[in-house]
C-alpha positions in Angstrom: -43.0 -36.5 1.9 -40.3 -37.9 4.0 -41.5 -40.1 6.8 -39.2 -40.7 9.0 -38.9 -43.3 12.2 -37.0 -43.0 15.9 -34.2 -44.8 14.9 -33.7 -42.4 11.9 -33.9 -39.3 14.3 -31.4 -40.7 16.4 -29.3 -40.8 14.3 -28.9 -37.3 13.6 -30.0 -35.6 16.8 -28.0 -34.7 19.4 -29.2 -33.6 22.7 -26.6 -30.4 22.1 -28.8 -29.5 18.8 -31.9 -30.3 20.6 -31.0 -27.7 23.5 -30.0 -24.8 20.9 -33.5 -25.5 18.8 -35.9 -25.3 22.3 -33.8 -22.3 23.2 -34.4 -20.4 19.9 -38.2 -21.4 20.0 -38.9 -19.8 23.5 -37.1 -17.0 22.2 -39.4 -16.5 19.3 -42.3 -17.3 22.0 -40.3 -13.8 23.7 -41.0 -12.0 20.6 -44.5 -12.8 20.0 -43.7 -14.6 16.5 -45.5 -18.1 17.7 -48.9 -19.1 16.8 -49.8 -21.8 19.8 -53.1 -22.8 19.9 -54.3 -24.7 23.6 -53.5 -28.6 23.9 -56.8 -30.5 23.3 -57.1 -33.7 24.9 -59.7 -36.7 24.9 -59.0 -38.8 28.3 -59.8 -42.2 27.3 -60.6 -43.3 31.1 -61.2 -47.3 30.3 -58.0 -47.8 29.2 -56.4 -45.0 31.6 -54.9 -42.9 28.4 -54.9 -39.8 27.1 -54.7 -38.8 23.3 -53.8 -35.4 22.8 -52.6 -32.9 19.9 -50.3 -29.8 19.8 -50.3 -27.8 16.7 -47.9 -24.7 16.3 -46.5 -22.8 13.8 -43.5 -20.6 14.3 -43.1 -17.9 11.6 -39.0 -17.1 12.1 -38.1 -20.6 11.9 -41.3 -21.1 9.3 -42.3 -24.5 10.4 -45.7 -25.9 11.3 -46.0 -29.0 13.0 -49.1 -30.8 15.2 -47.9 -34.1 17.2 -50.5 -36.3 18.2 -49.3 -38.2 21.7 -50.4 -40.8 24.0 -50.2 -41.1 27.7 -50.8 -44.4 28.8 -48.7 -45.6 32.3 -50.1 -48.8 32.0 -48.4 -49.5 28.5 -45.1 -50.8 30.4 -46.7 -54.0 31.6 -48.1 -55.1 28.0 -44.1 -54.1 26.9 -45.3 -50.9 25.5 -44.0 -47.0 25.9 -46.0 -45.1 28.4 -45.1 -42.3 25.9 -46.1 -43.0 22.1 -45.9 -39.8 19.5 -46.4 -38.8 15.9 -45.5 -35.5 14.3 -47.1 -34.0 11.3 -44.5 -31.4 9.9 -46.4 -28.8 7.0 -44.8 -26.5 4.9 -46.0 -23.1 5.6 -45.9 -21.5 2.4 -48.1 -24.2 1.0 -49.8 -26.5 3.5 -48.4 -29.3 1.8 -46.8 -32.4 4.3 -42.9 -32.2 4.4 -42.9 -35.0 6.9 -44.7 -37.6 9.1 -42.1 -38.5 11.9 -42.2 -40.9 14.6 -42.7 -38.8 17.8 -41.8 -40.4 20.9 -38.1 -39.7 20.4 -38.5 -36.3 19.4 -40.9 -35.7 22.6 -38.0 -37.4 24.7 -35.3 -35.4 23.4 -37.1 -32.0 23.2 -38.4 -32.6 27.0 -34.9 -33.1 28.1 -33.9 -30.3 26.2 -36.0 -27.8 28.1 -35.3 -29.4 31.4 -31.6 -28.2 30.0 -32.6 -25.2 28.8 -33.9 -24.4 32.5 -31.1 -25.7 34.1 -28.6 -23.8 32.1 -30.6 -20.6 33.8 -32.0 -21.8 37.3 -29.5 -24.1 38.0 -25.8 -23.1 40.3 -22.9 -23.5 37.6 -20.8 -25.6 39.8 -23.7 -28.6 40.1 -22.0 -31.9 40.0 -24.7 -34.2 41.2 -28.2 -35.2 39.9 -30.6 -37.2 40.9 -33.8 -38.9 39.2 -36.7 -40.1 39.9 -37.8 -42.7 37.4 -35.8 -44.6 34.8 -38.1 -44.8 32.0 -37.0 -43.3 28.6 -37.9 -39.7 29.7 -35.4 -40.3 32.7 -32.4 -40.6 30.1 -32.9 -37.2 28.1 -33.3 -35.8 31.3 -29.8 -36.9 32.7 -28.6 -36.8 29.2 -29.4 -32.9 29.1 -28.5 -32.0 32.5 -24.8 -33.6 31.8 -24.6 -31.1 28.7 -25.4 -28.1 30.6 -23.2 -28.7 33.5 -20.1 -30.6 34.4 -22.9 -33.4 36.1 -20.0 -36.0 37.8 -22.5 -38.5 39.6 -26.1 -39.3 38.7 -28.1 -40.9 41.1 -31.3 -42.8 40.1 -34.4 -43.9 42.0 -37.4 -46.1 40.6 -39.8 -48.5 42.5 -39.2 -51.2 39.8 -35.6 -52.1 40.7 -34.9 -53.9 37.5 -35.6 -50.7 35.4 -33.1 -48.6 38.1 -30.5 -51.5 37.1 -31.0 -51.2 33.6 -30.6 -47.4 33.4 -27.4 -47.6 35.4 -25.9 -49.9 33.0 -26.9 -48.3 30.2 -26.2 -44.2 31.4 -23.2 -44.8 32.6 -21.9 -46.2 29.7 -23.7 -43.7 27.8 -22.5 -40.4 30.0 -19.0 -41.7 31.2 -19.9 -40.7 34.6 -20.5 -42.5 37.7 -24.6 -43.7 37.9 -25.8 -44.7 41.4 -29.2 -46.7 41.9 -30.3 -45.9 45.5 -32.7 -47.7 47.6 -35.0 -44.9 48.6 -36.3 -41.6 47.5 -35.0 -39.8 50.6 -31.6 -41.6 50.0 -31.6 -40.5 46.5 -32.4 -36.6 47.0 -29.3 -36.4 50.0 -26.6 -33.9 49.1 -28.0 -33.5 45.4 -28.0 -30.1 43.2 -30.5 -30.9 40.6 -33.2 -33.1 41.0 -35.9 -34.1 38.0 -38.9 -36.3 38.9 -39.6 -38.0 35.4 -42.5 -40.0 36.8 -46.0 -41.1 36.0 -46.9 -40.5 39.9 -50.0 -39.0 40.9 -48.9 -38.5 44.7 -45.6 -36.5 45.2 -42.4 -38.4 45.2 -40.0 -35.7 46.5 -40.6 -33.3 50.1 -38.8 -30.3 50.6 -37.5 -31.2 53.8 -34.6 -33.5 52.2 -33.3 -30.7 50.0 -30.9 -28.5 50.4 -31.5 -24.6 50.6 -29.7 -24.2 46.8 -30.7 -27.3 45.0 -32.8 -27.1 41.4 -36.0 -29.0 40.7 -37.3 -29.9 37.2 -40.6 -31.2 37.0 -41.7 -32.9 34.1 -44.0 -36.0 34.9 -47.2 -35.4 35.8 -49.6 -32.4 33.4 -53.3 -33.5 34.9 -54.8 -31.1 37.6 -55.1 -33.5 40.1 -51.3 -35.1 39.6 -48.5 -33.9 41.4 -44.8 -35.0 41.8 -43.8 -32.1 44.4 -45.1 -31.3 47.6 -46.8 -28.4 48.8 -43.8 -27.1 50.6 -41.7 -27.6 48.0 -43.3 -25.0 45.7 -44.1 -22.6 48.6 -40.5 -22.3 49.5 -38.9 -22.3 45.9 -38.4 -19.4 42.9 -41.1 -21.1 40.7 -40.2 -20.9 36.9 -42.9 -22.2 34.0 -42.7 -22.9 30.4 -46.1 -21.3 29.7 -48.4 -20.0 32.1 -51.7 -20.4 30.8 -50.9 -24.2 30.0 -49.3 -24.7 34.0 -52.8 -23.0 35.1 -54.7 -25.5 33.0 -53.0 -28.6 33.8 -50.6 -28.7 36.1 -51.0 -30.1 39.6 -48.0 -29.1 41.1 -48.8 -25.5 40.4 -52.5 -26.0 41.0 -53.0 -27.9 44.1 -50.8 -25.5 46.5 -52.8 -22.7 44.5 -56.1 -24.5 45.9 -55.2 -25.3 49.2 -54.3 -21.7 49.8 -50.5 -21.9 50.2 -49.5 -19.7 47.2 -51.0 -17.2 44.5 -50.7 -16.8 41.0 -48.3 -14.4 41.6 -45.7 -16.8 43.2 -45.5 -17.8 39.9 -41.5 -15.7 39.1 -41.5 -16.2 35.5 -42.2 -18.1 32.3 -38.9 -19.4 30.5 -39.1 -17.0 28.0 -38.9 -14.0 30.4 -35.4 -15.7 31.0 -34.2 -16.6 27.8 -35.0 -13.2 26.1 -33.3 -11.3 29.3 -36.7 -10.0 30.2 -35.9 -11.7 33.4 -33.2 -12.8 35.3 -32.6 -16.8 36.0 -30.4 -17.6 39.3 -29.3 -14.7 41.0 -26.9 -14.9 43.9 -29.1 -15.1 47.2 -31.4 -17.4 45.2 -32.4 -20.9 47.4 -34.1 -23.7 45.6 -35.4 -22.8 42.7 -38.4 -25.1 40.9 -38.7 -25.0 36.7 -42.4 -26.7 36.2 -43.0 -28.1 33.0 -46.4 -29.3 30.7 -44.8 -29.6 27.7 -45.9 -27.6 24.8 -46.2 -27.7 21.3 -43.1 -25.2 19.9 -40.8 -27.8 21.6 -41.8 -30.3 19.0 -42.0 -27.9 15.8 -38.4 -26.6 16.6 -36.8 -30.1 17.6 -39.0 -31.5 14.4 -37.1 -28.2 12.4 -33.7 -28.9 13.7 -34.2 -33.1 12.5 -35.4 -31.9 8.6 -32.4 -29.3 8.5 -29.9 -31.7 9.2 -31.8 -34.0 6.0 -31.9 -30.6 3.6 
């Protein structure tokens, strides 16, 4: 059994593998050769976590993997991740363990890689500015996958802990080779911007439709409890709303969920799920598109395939 740490994944990952691998998995996902059971979660309210586990098996690719993960935002202050992870890979053919794997490095990259995998669809092909809210670890696969997809030339970066918003411009820029902008404001950071990803732990929105432009793309990936949102109302009302599964946005997603409550959209807003797009069942950005809006819970054939990609690389 290998077991293998973060440090050892990142050193043979790249976010340009991690893109292809989430690609290829909601392509199988397209052609009904995924076995996905639901996310189960235990909030653990007294320490404001959750535990959770995402099993999967995908029988082209023929890996199984379950990740157990940890949400906990207040794990920053005692110098912890607010994301912690663990990946079980099997082998399929004999239910024996190929792998234990750290998994918060693998949950980072293969969350930026679908945030890339949406862009490369939703997004305009001439984008050349981002901006992102947060700068925790999520927020630097995000940019990270963004900048592979399209020719990103300036990221701009907003975060309520200005110390965190430093360090991520220091470190991004180095990292990206492109110009990283810490602004002052959320407003401030949204103006004149064609993608924008809200990597927070924010229960309350943190972006309003009314400083977007008509054309820009949002990706959502922060906030997965029903009662959590990062967008606002409007936002989702006005946009071409793309999922990564349905069932699990219906389930947990606030974004999708509170507009749906407050009687501002149906279910049927909903335009696609990101396989429709990456099979060609559907079309992504078309040209009299306006702001388009890829929501994301995460799910569990992100980590199988990412988890796949790492032990090819090894074998």
């Amino acid at each position: 059994m290998l077991i293998l740490s973060d440090q050892d994944i990142a050193k043979l990952l790249t976010m340009e593998e991690a893109i292809i691998a989430v690609e290829q998995a909601f392509k199988e996902y397209a052609n009904e050769t995924v076995d996905m059971p639901d996310r189960s979660t235990i909030m653990i309210e007294k320490h404001n976590g959750s535990i959770s586990l995402m099993p999967s098996y995908l029988q082209t690719a023929q890996v199984q993997a379950t990740k157990i993960i940890s949400i906990y935002p207040d794990n920053p202050r005692k110098n912890l991740p607010t994301t912690i992870a663990w990946i079980i890979v099997i082998d399929p053919e004999t239910g024996m363990i190929k792998a234990f794997m750290d998994g918060t490095y693998v949950t980072a990259m293969r969350t930026g890689a679908i945030t890339g995998v949406a862009a490369k669809y939703l997004a305009r092909k001439d984008a050349k500015t981002a901006t992102v809210f947060g700068a925790g670890v999520q927020a630097r696969t995000q940019v990270w996958a963004i900048k592979t997809v399209r020719d990103i030339e300036q990221v701009n970066v907003y975060d309520p802990i200005k110390s965190t918003a430093r360090k991520f411009v220091s470190d991004m820029s180095k990292k990206l080779g492109i110009e990283v902008i810490q602004k002052e404001s959320a407003k401030e950071a949204v103006y004149g911007s064609d993608i924008i990803i809200t990597a927070t732990t924010s229960s309350k929105p943190v972006v309003k439709r009314e400083w977007m432009d008509n054309k820009t793309h949002v990706s959502a990936i922060g906030a997965f409890y029903p009662n959590y949102r990062e967008l606002d109302t409007a936002t989702i009302a006005e946009s071409k709303v793309v999922v990564d599964d349905l069932d699990a946005v219906m389930r947990e997603a606030g974004d999708i969920l509170i507009p749906l409550k407050e009687g501002e959209i149906t279910r049927d807003h909903i335009y696609a799920e990101l396989k429709d797009l990456v099979s060609g069942e559907k079309s992504g950005r078309l040209p009299g598109d306006g702001l388009t809006v890829f929501k994301t819970v995460g799910v569990a054939i992100q980590d199988a395939s990412v988890a796949k990609m790492v032990l090819n690389k090894i074998e």
